[in-house]
C-alpha positions as a LaTeX table, in Angstrom:
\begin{tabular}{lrrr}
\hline
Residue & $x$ (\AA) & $y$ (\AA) & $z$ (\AA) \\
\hline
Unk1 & 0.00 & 0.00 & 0.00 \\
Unk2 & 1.42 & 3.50 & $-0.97$ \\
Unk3 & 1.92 & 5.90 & 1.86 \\
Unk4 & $-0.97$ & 8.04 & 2.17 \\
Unk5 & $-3.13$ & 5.57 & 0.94 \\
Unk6 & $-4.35$ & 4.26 & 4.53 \\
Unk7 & $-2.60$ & 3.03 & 7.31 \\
Unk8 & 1.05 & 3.18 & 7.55 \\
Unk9 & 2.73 & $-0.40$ & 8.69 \\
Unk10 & 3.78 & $-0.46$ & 11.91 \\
Unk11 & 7.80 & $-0.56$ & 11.67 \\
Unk12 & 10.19 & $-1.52$ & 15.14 \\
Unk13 & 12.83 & 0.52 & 15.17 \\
Unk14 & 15.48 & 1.91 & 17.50 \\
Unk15 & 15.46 & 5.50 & 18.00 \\
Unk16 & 19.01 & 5.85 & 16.57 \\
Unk17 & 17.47 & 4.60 & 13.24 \\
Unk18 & 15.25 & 7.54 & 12.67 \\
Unk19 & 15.66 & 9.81 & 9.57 \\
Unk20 & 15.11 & 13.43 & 10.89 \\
Unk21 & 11.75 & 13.76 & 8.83 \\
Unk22 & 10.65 & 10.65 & 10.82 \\
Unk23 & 11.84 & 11.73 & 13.82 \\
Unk24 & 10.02 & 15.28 & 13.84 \\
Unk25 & 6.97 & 13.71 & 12.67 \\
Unk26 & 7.04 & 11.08 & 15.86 \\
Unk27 & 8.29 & 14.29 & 18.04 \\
Unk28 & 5.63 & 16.66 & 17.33 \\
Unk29 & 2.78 & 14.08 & 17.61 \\
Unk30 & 4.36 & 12.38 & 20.83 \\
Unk31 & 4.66 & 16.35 & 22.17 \\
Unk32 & 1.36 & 16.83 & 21.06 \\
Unk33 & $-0.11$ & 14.60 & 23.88 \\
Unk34 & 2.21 & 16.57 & 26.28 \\
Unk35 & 0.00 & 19.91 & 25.70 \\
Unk36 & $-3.41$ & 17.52 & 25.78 \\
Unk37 & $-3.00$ & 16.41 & 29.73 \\
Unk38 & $-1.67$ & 19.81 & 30.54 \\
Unk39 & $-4.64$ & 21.50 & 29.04 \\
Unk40 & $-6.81$ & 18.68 & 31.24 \\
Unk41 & $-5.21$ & 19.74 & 34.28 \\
Unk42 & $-5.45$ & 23.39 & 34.00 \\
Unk43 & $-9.23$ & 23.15 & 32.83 \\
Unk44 & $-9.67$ & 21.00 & 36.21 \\
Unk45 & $-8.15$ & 23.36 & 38.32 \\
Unk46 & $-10.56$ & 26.46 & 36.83 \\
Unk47 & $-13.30$ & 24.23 & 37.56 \\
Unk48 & $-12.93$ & 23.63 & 41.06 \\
Unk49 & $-14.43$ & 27.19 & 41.50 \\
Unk50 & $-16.69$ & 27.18 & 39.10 \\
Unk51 & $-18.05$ & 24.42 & 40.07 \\
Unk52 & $-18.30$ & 25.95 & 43.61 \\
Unk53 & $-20.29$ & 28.42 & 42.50 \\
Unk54 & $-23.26$ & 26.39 & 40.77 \\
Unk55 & $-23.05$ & 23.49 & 42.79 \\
Unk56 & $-22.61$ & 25.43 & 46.05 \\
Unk57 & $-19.58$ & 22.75 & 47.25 \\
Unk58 & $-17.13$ & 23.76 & 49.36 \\
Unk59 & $-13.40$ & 24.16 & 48.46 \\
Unk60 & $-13.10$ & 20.88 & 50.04 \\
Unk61 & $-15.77$ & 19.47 & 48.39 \\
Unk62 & $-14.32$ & 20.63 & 44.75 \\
Unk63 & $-11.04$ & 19.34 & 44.67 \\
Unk64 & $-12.73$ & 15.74 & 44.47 \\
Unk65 & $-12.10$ & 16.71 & 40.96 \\
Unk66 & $-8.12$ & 16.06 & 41.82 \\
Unk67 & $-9.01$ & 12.89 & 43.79 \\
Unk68 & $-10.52$ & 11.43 & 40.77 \\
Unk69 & $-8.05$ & 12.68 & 38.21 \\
Unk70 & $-4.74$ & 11.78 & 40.44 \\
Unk71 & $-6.13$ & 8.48 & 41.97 \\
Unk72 & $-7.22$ & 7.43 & 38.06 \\
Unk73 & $-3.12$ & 7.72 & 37.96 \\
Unk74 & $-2.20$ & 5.52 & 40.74 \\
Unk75 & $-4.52$ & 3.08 & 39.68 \\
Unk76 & $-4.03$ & 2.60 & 35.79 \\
Unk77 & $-0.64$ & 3.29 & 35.33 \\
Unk78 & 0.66 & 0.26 & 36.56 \\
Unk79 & $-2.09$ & $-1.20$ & 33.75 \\
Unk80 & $-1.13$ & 1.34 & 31.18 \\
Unk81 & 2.62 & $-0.09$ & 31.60 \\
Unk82 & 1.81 & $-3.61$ & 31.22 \\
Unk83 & $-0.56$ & $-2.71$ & 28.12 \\
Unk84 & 1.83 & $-1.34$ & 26.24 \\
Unk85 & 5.35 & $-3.95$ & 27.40 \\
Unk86 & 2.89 & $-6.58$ & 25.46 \\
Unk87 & 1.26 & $-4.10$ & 22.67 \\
Unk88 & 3.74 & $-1.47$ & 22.10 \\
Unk89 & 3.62 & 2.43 & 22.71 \\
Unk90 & 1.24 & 3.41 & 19.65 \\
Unk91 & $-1.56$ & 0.92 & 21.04 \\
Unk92 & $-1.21$ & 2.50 & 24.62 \\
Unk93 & $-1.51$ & 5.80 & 23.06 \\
Unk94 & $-4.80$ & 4.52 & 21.03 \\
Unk95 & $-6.21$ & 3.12 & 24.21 \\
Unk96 & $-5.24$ & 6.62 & 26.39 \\
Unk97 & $-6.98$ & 8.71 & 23.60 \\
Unk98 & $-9.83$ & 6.65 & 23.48 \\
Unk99 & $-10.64$ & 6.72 & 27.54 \\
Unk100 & $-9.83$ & 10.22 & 27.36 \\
Unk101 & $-12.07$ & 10.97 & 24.53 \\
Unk102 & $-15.19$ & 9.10 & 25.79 \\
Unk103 & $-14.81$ & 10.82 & 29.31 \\
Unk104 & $-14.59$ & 13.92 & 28.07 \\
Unk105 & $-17.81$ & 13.47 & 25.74 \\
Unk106 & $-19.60$ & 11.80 & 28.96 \\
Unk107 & $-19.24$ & 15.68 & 30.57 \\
Unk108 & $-22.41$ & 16.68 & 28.45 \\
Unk109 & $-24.77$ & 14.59 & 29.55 \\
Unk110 & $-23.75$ & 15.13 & 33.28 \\
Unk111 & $-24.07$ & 19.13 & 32.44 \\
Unk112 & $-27.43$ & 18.33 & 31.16 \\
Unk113 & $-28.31$ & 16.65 & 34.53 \\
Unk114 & $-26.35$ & 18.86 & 36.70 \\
Unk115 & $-24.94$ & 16.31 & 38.51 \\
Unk116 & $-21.28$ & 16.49 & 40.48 \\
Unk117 & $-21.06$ & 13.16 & 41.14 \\
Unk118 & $-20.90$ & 12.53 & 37.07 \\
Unk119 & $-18.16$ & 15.15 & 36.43 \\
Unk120 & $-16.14$ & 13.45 & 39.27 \\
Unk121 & $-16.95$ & 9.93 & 37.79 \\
Unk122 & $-16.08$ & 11.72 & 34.34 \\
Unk123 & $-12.92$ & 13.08 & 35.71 \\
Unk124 & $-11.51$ & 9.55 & 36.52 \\
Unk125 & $-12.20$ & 8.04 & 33.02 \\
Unk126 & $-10.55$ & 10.99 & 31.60 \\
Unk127 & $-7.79$ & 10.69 & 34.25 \\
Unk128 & $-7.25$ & 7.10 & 33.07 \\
Unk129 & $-6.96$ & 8.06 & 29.55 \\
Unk130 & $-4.36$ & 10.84 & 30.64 \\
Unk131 & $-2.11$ & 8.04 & 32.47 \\
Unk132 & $-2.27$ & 5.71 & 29.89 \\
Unk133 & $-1.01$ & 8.78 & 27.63 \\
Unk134 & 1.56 & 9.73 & 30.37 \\
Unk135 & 3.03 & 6.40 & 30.32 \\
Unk136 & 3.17 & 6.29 & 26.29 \\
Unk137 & 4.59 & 9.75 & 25.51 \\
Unk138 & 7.53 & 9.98 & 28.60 \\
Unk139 & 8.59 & 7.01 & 27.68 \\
Unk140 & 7.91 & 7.11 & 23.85 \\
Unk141 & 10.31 & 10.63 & 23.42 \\
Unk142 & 12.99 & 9.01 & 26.03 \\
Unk143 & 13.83 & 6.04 & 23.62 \\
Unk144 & 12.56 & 8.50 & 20.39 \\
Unk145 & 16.03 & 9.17 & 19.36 \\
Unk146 & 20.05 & 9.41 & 20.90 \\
Unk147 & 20.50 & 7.92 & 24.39 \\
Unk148 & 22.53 & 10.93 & 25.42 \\
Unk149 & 19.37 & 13.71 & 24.81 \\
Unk150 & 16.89 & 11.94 & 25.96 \\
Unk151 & 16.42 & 14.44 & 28.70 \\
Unk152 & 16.31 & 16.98 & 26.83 \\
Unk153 & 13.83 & 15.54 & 24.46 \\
Unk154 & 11.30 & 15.17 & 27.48 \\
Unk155 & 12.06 & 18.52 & 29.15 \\
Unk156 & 11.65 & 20.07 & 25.90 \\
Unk157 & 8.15 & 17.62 & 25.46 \\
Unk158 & 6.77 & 18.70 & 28.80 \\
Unk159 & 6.98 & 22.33 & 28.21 \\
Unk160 & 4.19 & 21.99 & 25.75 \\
Unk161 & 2.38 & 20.85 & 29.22 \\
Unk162 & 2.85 & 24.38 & 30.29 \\
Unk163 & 1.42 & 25.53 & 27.42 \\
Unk164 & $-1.93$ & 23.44 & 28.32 \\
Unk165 & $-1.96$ & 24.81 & 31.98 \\
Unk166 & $-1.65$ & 28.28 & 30.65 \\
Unk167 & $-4.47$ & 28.28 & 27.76 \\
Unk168 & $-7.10$ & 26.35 & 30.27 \\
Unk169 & $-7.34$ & 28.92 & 32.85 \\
Unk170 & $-7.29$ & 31.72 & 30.16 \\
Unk171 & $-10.31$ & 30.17 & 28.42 \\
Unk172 & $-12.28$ & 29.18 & 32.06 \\
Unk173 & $-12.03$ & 33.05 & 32.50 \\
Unk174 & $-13.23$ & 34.11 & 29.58 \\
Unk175 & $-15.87$ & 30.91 & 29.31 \\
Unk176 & $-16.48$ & 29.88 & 32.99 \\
Unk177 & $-16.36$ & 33.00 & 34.83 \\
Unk178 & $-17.94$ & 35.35 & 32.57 \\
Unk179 & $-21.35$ & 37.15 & 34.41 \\
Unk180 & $-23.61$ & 35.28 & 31.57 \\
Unk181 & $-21.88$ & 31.75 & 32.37 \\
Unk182 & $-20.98$ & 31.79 & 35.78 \\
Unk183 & $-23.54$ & 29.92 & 37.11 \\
Unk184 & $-24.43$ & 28.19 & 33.79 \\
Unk185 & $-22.30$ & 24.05 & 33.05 \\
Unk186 & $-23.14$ & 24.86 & 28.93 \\
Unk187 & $-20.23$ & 26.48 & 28.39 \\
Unk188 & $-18.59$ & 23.27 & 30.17 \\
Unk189 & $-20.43$ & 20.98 & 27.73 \\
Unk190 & $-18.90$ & 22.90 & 24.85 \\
Unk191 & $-15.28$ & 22.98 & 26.25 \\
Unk192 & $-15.45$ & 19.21 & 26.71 \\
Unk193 & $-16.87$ & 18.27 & 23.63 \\
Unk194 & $-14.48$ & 20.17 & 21.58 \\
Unk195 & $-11.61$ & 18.26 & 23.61 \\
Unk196 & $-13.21$ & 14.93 & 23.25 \\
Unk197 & $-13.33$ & 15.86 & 19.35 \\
Unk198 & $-9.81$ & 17.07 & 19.58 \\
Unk199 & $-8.85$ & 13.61 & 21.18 \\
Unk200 & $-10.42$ & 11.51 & 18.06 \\
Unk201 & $-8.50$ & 13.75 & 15.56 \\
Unk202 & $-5.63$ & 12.87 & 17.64 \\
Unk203 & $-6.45$ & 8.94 & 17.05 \\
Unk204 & $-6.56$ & 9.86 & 13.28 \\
Unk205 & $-3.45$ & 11.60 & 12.93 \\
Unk206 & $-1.44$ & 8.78 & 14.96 \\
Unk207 & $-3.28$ & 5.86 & 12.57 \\
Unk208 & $-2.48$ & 7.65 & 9.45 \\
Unk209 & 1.09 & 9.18 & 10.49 \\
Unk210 & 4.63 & 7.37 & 10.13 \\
Unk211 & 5.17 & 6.68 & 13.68 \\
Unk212 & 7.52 & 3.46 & 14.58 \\
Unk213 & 7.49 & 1.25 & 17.26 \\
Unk214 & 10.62 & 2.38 & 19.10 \\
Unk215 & 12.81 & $-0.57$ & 20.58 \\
Unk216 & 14.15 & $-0.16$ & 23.96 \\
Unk217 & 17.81 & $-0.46$ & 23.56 \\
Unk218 & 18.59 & $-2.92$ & 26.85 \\
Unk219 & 22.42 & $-2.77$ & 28.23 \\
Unk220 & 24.19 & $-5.74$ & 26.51 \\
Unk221 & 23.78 & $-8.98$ & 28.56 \\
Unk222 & 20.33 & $-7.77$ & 30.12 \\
Unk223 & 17.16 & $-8.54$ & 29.68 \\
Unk224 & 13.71 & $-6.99$ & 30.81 \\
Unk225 & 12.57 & $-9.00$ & 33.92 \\
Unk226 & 12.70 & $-7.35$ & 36.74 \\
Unk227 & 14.79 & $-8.19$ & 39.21 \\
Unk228 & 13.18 & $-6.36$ & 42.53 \\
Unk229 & 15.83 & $-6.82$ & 45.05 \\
Unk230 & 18.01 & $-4.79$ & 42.50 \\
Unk231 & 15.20 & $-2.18$ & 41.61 \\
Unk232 & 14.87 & $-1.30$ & 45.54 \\
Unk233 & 18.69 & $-0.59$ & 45.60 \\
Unk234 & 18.22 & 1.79 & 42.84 \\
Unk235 & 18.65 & 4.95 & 45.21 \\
Unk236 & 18.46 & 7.80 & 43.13 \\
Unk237 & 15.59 & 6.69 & 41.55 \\
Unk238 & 13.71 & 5.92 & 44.73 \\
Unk239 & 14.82 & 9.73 & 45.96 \\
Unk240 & 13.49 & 10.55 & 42.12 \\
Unk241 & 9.98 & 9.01 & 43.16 \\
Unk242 & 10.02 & 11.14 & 46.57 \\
Unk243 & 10.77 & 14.24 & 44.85 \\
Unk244 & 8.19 & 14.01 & 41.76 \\
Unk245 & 5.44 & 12.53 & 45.12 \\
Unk246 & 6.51 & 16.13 & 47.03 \\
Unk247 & 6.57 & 18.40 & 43.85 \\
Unk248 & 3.14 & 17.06 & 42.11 \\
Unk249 & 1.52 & 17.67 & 45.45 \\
Unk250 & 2.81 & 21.04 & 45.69 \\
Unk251 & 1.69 & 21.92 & 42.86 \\
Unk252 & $-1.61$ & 19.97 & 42.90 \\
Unk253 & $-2.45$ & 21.90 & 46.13 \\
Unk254 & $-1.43$ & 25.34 & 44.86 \\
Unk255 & $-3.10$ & 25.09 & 42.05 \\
Unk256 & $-6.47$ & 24.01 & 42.76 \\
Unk257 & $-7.42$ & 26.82 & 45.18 \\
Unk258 & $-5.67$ & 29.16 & 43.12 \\
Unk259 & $-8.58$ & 31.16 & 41.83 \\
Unk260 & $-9.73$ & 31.06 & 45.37 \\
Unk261 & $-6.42$ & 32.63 & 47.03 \\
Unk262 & $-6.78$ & 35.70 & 44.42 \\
Unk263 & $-10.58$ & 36.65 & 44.90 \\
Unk264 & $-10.69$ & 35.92 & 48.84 \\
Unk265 & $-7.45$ & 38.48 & 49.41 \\
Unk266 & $-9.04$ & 41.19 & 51.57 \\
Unk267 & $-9.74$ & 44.29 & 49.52 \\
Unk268 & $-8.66$ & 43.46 & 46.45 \\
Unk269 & $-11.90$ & 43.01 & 44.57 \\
Unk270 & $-10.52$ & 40.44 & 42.02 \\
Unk271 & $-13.35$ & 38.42 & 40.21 \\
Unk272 & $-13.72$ & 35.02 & 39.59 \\
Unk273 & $-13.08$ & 35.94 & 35.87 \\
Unk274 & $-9.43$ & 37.51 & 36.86 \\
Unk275 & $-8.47$ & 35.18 & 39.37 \\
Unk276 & $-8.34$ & 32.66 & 36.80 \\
Unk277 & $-6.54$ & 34.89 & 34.44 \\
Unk278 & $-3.83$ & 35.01 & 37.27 \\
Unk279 & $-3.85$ & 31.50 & 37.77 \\
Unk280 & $-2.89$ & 31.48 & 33.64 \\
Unk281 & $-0.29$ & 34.49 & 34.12 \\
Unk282 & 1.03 & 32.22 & 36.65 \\
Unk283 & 1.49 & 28.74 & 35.18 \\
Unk284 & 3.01 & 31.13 & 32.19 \\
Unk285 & 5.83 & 32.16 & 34.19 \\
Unk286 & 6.36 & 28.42 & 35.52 \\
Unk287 & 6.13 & 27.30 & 31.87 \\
Unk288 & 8.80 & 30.13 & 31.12 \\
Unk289 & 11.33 & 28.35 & 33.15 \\
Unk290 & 10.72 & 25.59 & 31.90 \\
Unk291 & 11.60 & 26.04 & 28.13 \\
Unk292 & 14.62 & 28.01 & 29.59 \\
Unk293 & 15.73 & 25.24 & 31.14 \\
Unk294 & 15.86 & 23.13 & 27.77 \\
Unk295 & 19.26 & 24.62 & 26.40 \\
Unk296 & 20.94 & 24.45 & 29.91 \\
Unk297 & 20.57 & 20.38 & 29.41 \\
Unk298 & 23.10 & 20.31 & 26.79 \\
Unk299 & 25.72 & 20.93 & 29.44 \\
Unk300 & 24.76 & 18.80 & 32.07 \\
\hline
\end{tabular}
């Protein structure tokens, strides 16, 4: 079959053996996904007061959103890995898109109904889709080219995540917040859809795209069992996990109350509609340092 024509054949590959074009291609999809989950998690944290407003929750109450979304990742990661050692990275990213997709489409009907309890149910589909595609793209750009940038490719990859926490906030304030939708989910039902559609032109474009099955290039003389007695010696990356546990929940618990912090500050009269802008103006600057940080990699 001709490329173009339909489906390209799925080729395994090392990421060595990449052409450029090929590379880029794999690149800007893989990053692609980066942006998606960012954009998730900044719409989620916009919602947590918006949500307080027309359900009349608490702050407590709201961040149930970030139980469902965070404890989706704790319990199908662990699947998503074993999915894709047996079916390869592009399937993983199929079956993340696809959970993602259908919880995001399953926010309309719980708009409709006004019911929390469905947008937290909602939240934890979508949260397994975003795990799934957490799993696929990290480890998809680490092995998507030479060993030695590898961590550069991901920084590089996950400062298209701060791109998605700094558009979601912008749009909840200009969407969510605004006096004709601030008590009103419709605008949330139109938000969600066009994600959900965004997600399924996502599936498309991976199909239809030259996009290899990267080979993990093992050490010479191993293999991939693991041996646990040696994985709990690993030391730095057990000090890794404790550091990415203490810095996601940091910025997990900033985050979500954001909007609050801004428009409860005595006197300052900020709206619901600016505090989210700030929350935006904020993840920009984090975002900021990121990229920055890309070029300093080169030397380390």
């Amino acid at each position: 079959m001709a490329r173009g024509a339909g489906p390209v054949a799925e080729v395994s590959l090392t990421g060595a053996e990449l052409s450029r074009k090929h590379f880029l291609i794999a690149f800007s999809l893989a990053t692609s996904l980066f942006f998606l989950w960012g954009f998730s998690y900044g719409l989620i944290d916009t919602m947590n007061k918006h949500f307080q407003n027309v359900f009349g929750i608490t702050r407590t109450e709201s961040t149930f959103l970030q139980v469902a979304y965070f404890g989706a990742y704790l319990f199908f990661s662990p699947c998503a890995a074993l999915f894709m050692k047996r079916f390869g990275y592009k399937r993983g990213i199929y079956l993340g898109l696809s959970l993602y997709a259908l919880g995001a489409v399953m926010f309309w009907p719980c708009a409709v109904n006004e019911t929390y309890a469905g947008f937290v149910a909602c939240t934890f589909v979508t949260g397994c889709g975003l795990s799934c595609l957490e799993v696929a793209a990290n480890s998809y750009v680490t092995v998507l080219g030479n060993p030695k940038y590898s961590a550069l490719r991901v920084t590089l990859a996950q400062g298209f995540n701060g791109v998605g926490t700094v558009s979601a906030p912008a749009i909840g304030s200009k969407y969510f917040f605004h006096s004709e939708f601030s008590k009103d989910l419709s605008t949330v039902q139109w938000v969600y859809l066009a994600v959900s559609l965004f997600a399924v032109v996502l599936i498309i474009l991976f199909r239809f795209a030259y996009l290899p099955e990267i080979k993990e290039e093992l050490p010479q003389g191993e293999d991939d069992k693991v041996n646990w007695a040696n994985f709990f010696r690993q030391y730095k990356l057990l000090f890794g996990f404790l550091t990415q546990f203490c810095y996601t929940g940091a910025q997990v618990g900033v985050a979500s109350l954001a909007v609050n912090f801004f428009t409860e500050q005595k006197g300052a009269e900020t709206s619901d509609s600016q505090g989210s802008l700030l929350l935006s103006l904020s993840q920009m600057t984090f975002t900021i340092g990121r990229f920055v940080s890309v070029p300093l990699l080169v030397f380390l």
